[in-house]
C-alpha positions in Angstrom: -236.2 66.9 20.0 -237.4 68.9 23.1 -239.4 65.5 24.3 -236.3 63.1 23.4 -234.0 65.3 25.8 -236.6 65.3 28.4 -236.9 61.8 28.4 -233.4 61.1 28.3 -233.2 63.9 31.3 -235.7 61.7 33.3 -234.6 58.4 32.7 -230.9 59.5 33.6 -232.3 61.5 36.8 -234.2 58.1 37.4 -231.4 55.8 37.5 -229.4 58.4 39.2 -232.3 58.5 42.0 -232.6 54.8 41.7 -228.5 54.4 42.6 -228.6 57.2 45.0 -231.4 55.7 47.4 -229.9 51.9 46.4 -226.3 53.0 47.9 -228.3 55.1 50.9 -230.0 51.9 51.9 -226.9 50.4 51.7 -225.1 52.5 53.8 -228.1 52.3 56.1 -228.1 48.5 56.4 -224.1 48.7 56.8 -224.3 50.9 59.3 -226.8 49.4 61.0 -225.1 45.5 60.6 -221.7 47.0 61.7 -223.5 48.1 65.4 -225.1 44.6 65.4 -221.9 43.6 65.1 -220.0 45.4 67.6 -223.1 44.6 69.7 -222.9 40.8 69.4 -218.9 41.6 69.9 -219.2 43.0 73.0 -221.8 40.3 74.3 -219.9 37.6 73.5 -216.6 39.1 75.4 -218.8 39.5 78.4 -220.3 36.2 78.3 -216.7 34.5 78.0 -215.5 37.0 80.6 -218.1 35.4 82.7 -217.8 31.8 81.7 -213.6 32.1 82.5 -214.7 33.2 86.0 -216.8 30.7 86.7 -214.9 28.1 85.4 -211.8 29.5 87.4 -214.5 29.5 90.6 -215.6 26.0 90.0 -212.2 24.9 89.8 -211.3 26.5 92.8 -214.4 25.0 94.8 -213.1 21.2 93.3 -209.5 21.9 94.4 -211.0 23.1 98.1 -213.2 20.2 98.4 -210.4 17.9 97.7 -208.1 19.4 100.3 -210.9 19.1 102.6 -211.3 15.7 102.2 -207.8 15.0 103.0 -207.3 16.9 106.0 -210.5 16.2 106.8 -208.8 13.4 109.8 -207.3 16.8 111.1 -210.3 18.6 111.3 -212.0 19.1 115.1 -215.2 17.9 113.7 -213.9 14.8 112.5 -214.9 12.0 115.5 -212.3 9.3 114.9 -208.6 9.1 115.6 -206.7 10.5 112.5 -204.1 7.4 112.5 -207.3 5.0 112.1 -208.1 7.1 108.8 -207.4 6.0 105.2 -207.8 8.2 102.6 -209.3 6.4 99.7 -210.7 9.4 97.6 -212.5 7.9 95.0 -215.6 6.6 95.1 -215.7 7.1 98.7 -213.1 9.5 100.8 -212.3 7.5 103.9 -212.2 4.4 105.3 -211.7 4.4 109.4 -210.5 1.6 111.6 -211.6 2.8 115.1 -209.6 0.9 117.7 -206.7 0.2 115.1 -204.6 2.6 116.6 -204.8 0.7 119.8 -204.3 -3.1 118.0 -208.3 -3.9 118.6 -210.3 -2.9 115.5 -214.1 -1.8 116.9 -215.5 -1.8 113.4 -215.2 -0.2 110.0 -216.5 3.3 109.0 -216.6 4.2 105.1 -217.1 8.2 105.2 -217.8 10.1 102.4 -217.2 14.6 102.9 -218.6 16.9 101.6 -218.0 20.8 101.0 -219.9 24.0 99.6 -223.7 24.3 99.3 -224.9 21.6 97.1 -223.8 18.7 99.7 -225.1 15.6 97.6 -224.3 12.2 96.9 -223.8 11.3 93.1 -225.7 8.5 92.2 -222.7 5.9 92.4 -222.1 7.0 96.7 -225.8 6.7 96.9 -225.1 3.0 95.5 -222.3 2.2 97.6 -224.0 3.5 100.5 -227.0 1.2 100.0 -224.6 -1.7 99.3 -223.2 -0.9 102.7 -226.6 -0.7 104.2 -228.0 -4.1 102.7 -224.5 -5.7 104.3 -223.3 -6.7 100.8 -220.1 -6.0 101.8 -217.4 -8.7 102.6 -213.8 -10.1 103.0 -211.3 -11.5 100.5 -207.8 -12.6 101.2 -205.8 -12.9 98.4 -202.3 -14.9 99.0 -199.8 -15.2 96.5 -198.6 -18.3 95.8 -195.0 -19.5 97.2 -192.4 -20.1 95.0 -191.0 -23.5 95.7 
């Protein structure tokens, strides 16, 4: 009987040490996942902190470059008479009649501004200004038919 109760006394004292290191693992791993967590958490706050500024930043610069663009005919820089300026905005900015203001168009001027550090053409202005260049530019009239 003595050997029965001592291997009932070690087999209980085994699955009692087999749950007691299963669950201490557990709360090891859970621990350890719930600081990943609040890791990752915190990260991502950051990173969408950073993201909202930037895109508030960007939108800012876009809004700026705009304005510029229109008041650019009011600027000191800008060379022409303001009156002789059209705002077009898209896919160029301006188009300027020098002379116009005076009833004798010189010759036409398509400008395109531009703001903030990376001061490049897209691909389409880089088009339009090689259309311009090449002289593949011309004149239509288009005259609405009278009513009789």
């Amino acid at each position: 009987m003595e050997v029965a109760a001592l291997i009932a006394i070690i087999v209980v004292a085994a699955i009692l040490g087999f749950f007691l290191v299963y669950y201490a693992t557990r709360l090891k791993f859970e621990r350890k996942f719930r600081q990943w967590q609040e890791a990752e958490r915190l990260r991502w706050e950051a990173e969408k902190e950073r993201v909202v500024k930037e895109a508030i930043s960007q939108s800012r610069a876009v809004l700026g470059g705009k304005f510029t663009e229109q008041m650019a005919p009011y600027l000191p820089e800008f060379n022409y008479d303001p009156t002789e300026a059209r705002f077009i905005g898209s896919p160029i900015d301006l188009i300027i009649f020098p002379g116009l203001a005076k009833g004798e168009p010189e010759e036409i001027v398509i400008m395109e501004i531009k703001t903030g550090k990376t001061s490049q053409l897209t691909p389409q202005e880089r088009k339009i200004r090689q259309l311009i260049e090449d002289g593949m530019v011309r004149w239509e009239l288009l005259q609405k038919p009278q009513e009789e």
